[in-house]
PLY file of the C-alpha trace (Angstrom):
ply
format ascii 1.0
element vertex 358
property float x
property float y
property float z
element edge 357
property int vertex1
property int vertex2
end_header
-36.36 37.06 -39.79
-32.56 36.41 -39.48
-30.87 33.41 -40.33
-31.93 30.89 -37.82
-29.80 30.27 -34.92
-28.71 26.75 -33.88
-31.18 25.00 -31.73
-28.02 23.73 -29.66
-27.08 27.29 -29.11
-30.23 28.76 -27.97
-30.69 26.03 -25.27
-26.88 27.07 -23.93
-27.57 31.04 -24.01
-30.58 29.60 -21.80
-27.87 27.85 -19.58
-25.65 30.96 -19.72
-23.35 28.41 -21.01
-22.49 29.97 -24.76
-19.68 28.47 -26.30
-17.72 27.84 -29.00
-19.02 24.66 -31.28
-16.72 22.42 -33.04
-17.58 19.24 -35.05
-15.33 16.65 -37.61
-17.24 13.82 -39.02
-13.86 12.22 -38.63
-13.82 8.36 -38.86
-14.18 6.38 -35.73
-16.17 4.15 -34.38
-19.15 6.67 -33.65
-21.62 6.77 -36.20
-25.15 9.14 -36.49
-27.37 6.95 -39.08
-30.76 6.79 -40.97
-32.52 3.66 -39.03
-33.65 1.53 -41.06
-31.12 2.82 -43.69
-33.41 1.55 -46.48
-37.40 2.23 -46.21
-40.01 1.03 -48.56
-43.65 2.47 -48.61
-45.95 3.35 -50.94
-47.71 6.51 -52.29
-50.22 8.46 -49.61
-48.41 6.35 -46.29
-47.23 8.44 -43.09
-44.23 6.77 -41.78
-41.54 6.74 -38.84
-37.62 6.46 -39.02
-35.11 7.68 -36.26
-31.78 9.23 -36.07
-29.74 6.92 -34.13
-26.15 7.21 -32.73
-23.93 4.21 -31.87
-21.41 3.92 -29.34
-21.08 7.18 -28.33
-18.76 8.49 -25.08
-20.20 11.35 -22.75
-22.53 12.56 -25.26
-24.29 15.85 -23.79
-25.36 17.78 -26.81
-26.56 16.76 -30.53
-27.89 18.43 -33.42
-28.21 17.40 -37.43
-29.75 18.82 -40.53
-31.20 16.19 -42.76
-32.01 16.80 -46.75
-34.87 15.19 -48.88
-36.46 15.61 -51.98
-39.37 17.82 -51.59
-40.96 16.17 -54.55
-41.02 12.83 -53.00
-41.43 13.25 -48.87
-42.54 15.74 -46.25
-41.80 15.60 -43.14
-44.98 16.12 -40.61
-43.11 15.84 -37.22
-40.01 15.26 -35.33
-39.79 13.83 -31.19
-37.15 13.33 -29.36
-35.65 10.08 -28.69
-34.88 8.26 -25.23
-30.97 8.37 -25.18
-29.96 11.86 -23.90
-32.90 12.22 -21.28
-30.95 8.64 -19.78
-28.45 11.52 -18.55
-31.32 13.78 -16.91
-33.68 16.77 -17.98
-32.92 17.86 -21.89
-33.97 21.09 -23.75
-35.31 19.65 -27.34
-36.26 21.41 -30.25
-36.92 21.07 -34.17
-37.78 23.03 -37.46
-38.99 21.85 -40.66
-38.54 23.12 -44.11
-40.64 21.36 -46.09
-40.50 24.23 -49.11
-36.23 24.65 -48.74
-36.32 24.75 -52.31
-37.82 24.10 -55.38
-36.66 20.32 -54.73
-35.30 19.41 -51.99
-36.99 19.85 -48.00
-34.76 19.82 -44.65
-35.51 19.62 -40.76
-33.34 20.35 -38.16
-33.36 19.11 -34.87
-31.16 19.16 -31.64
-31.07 18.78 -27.78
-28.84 19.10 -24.75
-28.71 18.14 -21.23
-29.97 20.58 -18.72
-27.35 21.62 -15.91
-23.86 20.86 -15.81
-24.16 16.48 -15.68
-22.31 13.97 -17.02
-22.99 12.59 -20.92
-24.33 9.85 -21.67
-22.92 6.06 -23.31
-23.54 3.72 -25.61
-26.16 3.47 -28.36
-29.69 4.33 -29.18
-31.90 6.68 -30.75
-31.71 10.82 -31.10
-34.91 11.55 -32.33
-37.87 10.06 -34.28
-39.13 11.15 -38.14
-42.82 11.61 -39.59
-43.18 11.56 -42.90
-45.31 11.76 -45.09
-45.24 10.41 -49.15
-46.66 12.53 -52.09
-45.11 10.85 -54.78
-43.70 7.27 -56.30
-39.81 7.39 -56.54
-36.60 7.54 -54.85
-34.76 9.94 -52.17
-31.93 9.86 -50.09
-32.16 11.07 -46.72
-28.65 13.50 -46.36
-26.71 14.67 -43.43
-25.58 18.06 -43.74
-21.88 18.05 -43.51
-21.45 21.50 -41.83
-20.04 21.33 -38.43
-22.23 24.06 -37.23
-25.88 22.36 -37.59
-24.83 18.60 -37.58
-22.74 17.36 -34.64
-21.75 15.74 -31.47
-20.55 17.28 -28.04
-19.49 16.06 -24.75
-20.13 17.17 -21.26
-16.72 19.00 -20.82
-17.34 22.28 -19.00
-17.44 25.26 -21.72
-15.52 25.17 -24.36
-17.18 21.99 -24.76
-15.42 19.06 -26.94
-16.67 17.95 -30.37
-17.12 14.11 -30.58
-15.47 12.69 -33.82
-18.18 10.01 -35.68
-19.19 9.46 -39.12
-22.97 9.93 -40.62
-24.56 7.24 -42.84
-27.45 8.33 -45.17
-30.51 6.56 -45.65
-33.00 6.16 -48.77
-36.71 5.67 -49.08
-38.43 3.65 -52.20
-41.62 5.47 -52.29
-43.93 3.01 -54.63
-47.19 3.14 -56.02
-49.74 1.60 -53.55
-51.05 -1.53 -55.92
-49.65 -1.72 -59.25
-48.29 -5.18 -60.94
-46.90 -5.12 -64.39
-45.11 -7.00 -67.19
-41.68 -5.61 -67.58
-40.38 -7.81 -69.83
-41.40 -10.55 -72.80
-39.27 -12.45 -75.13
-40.02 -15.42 -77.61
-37.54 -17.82 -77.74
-37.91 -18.89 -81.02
-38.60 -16.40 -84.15
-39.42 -19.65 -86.33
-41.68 -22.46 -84.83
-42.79 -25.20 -87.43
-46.56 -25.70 -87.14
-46.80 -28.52 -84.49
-44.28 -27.87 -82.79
-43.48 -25.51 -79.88
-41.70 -22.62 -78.39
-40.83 -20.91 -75.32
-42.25 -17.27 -74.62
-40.59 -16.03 -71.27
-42.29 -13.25 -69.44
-41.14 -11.25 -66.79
-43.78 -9.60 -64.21
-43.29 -7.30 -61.52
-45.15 -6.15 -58.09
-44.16 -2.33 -58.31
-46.56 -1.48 -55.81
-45.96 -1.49 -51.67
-48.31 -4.75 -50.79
-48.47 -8.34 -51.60
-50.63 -9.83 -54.55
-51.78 -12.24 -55.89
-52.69 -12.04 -59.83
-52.90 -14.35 -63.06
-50.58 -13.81 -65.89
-52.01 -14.47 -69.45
-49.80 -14.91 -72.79
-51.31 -13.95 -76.55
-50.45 -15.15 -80.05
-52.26 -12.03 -81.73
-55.63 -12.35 -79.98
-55.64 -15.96 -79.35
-54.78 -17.23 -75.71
-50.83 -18.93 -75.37
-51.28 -19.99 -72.11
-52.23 -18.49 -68.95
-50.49 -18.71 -65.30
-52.66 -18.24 -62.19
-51.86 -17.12 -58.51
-48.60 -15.49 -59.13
-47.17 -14.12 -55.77
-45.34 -11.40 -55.05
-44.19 -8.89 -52.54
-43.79 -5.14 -53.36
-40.88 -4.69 -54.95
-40.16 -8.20 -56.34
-39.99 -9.37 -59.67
-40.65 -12.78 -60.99
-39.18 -14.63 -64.57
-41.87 -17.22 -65.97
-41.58 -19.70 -68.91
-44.12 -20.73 -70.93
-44.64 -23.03 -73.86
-46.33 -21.83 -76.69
-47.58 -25.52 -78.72
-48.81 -24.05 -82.49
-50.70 -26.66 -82.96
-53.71 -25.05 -84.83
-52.69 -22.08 -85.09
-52.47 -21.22 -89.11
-49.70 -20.23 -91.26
-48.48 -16.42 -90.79
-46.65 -13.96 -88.48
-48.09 -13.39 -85.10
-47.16 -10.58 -82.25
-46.44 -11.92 -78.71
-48.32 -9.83 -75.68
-49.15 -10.70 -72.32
-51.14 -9.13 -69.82
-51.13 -9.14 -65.93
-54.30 -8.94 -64.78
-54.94 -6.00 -62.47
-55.50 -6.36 -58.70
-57.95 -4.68 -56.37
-57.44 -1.27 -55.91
-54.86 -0.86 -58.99
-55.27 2.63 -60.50
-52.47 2.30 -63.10
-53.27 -0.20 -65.60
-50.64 1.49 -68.19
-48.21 -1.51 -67.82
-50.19 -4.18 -67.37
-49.62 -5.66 -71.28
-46.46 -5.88 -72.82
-45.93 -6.52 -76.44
-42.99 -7.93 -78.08
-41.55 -5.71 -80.97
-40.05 -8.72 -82.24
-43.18 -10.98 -84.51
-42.78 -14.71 -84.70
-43.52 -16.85 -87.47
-45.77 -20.08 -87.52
-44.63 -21.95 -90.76
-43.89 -25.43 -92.06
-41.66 -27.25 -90.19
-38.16 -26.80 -91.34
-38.91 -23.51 -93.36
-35.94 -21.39 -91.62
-34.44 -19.73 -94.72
-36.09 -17.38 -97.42
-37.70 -17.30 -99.55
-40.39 -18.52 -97.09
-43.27 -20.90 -98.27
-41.15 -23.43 -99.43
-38.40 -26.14 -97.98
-35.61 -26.56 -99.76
-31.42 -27.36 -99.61
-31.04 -23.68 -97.97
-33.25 -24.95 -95.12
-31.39 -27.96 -95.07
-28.22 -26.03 -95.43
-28.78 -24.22 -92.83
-29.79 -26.76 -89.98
-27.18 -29.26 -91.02
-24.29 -26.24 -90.60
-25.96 -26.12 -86.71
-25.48 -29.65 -86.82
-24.72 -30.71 -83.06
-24.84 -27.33 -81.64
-26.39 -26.73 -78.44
-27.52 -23.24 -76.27
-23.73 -22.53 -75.28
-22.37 -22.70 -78.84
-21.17 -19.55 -81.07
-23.71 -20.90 -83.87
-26.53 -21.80 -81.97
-30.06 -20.67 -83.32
-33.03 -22.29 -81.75
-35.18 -21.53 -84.81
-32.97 -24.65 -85.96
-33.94 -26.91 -82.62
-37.19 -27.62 -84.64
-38.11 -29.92 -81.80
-37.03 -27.84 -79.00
-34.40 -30.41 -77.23
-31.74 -27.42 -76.90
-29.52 -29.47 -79.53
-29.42 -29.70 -82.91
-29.28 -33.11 -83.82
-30.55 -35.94 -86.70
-33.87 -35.80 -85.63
-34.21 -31.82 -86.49
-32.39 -32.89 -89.99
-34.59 -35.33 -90.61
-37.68 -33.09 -89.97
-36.56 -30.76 -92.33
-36.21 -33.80 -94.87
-39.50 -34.95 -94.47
-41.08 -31.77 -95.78
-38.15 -30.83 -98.17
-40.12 -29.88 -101.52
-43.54 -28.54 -99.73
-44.50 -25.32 -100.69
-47.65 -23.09 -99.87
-47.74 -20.34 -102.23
-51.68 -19.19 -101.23
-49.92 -17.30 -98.60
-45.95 -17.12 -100.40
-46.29 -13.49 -100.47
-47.03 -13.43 -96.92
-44.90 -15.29 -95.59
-42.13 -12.75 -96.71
-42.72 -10.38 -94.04
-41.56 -12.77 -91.81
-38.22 -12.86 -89.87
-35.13 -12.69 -91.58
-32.03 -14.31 -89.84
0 1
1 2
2 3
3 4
4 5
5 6
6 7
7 8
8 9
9 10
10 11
11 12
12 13
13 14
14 15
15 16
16 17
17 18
18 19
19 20
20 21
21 22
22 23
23 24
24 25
25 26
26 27
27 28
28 29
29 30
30 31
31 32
32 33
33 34
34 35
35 36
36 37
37 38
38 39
39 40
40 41
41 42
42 43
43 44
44 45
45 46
46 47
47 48
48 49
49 50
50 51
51 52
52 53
53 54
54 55
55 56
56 57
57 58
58 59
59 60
60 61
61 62
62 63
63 64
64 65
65 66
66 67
67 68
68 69
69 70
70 71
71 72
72 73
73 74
74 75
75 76
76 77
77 78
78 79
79 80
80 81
81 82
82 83
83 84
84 85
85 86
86 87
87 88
88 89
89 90
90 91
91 92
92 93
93 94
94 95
95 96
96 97
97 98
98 99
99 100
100 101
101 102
102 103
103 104
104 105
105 106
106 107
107 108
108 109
109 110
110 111
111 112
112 113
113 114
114 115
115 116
116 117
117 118
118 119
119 120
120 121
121 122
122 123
123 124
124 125
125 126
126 127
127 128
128 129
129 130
130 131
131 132
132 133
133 134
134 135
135 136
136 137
137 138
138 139
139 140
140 141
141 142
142 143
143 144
144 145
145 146
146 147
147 148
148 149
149 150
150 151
151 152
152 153
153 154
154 155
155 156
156 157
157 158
158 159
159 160
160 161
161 162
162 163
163 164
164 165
165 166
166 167
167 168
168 169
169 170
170 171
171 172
172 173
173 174
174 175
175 176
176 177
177 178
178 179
179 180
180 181
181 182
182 183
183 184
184 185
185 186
186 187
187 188
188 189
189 190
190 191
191 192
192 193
193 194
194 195
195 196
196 197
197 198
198 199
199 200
200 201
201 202
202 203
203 204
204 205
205 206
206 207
207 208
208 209
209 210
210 211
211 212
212 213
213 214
214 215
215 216
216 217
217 218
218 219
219 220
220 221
221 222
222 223
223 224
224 225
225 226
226 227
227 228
228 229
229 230
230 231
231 232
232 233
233 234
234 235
235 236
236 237
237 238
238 239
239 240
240 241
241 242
242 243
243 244
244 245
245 246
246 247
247 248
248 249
249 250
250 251
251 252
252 253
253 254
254 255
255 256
256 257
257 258
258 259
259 260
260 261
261 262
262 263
263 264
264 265
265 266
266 267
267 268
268 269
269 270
270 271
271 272
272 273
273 274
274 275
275 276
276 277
277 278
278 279
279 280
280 281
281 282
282 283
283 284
284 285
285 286
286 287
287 288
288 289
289 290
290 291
291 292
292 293
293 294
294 295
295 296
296 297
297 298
298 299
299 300
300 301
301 302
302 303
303 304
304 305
305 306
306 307
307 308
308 309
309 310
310 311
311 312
312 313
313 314
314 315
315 316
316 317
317 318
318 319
319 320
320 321
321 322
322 323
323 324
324 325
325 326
326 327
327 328
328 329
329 330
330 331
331 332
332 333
333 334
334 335
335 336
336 337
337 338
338 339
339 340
340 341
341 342
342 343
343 344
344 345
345 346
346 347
347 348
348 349
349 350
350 351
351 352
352 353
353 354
354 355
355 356
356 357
């Protein structure tokens, strides 16, 4: 079949009333617009947006195309919307392309009054959306720019006048429908005497379209850190959670840092639920900072005595050397280091070698 004619034009050869059809998306204070510009929903939904205009003079005839990633929406249906019948009887119509290309989809929709009657004012809605999601991710919902299929006329009798006004795009977030993850997980401290602790920060995220409610636990290797319950949040959101990691008990050696969000009804991708730091952390004698690990000596000393007085903000700062975690480096973390200078542990020397280094 031939290229398809514009709806706008078909309704005016129906009128008797064919005429030439100018449009400039010059600026002005007219705009056509995506409402709500930003929509979030998740995999599987059918939604509605609309097409709206906003103060508008004499309008009496609209069309636009809109673009959208094929791969992400389809659109299902398209109604008209209450502003131009306020000016009488209107001649509607709409076509979808859901398969434009191999990625993106279009519709196109217009109307017109019936008869020769004066426009319409003010601001409201053109026409109403279905659509349907297929597929997590992003699209932007695109006015064509071409004067001939997107554009505004009044109710001047034939050649009828193009109304200037500028088009503003819209976007849908199309997210899984229940999916919470850990996105993020950092130790603090690469170094934590035995006895003492460290802070393990962990960063979860609801990446699905509802609320939830889920528990967060934190591993040194296989053994249990600490565990948060009842963390809240809405789709999209992300949360940032501190917790203290106290070694007491735990034995001499390198451990790996994981932590797990516990999946939530109806969750179907468990993938990034656990998280595991790349970066080990070793449990060792307190004050054993420097190699060769195993042993305290004046390099340990040395080295938290150069930090001496440093806190978080300071070009030198390492809180490997805040042995007792007060975010400064004071007397207290010398003294520690003191108190076990000359203690060694060479069962697990060799070990101990595959730790960290600075």
């Amino acid at each position: 079949m031939a290229k398809r004619i514009s709806l706008v034009i078909i309704a005016l050869t129906v009128l008797s009333l064919i005429t030439p059809l100018y449009s400039t998306h010059a600026e002005g204070s007219t705009t056509m617009q995506v409402a709500p510009s930003t929509t979030v929903v998740g995999i599987g939904t059918t939604f509605t947006l609309d097409v709206t205009v906003t103060d508008v003079t004499d309008l009496a005839v609209w069309e636009f195309r809109l673009f959208y990633l094929n791969t992400i929406l389809n659109c299902t249906n398209i109604t008209e919307g209450p502003l131009l019948k306020e000016g009488g009887s209107t001649f509607f119509d709409s076509t979808i392309r859901n398969a434009y290309n191999a990625t993106h989809g279009w519709l196109l929709a217009g109307s017109t009054l019936l008869g020769q009657v004066p426009g319409v004012n003010g601001t409201g809605t053109l026409a109403t959306i279905t659509f349907q999601t297929i597929a997590a991710g992003d699209t932007p919902l695109q006015f064509s720019n071409d004067p001939l299929v997107t554009f505004l006329l009044d109710s001047s009798p034939p050649p009828r006048h193009s109304i200037p006004f500028t088009t503003i795009d819209g976007t849908v977030l199309v997210t899984a429908g229940h999916d919470v993850a850990v996105t993020a997980l950092t130790s603090y401290k690469t170094i934590i005497g035995q006895g003492y602790s460290g802070n393990i920060t962990v960063t979860t995220a609801n990446q699905g379209s509802y609320t939830e409610t889920f528990n967060v636990t934190a591993y040194a290797n296989a053994t249990v850190v600490t565990a948060v319950a009842n963390v809240t949040l809405a789709g999209g959101n992300s949360t940032v959670q501190t917790v203290v990691w106290n070694t007491t008990g735990f034995a001499y050696g390198n451990y790996t840092i994981s932590a797990y969000a516990w999946p939530v009804p109806g969750e179907t991708n468990t993938s990034n639920n656990n998280l595991t730091s790349p970066v080990t952390v070793m449990v060792t004698m307190p004050g054993d900072l420097m190699l060769p690990f195993g042993v305290v000596d004046m390099k340990d000393i040395a080295y938290v005595a150069k930090r001496f007085g440093t806190t978080p903000s300071a070009p030198l700062w390492d809180p490997n050397a805040d042995i007792d975690s007060t975010n400064k480096v004071d007397m207290k973390d010398i003294a520690i280091v003191a108190r076990n200078f000359g203690k060694h542990y060479l069962a697990t020397f060799r070990f101990m070698q595959r730790a960290l280094i600075h």
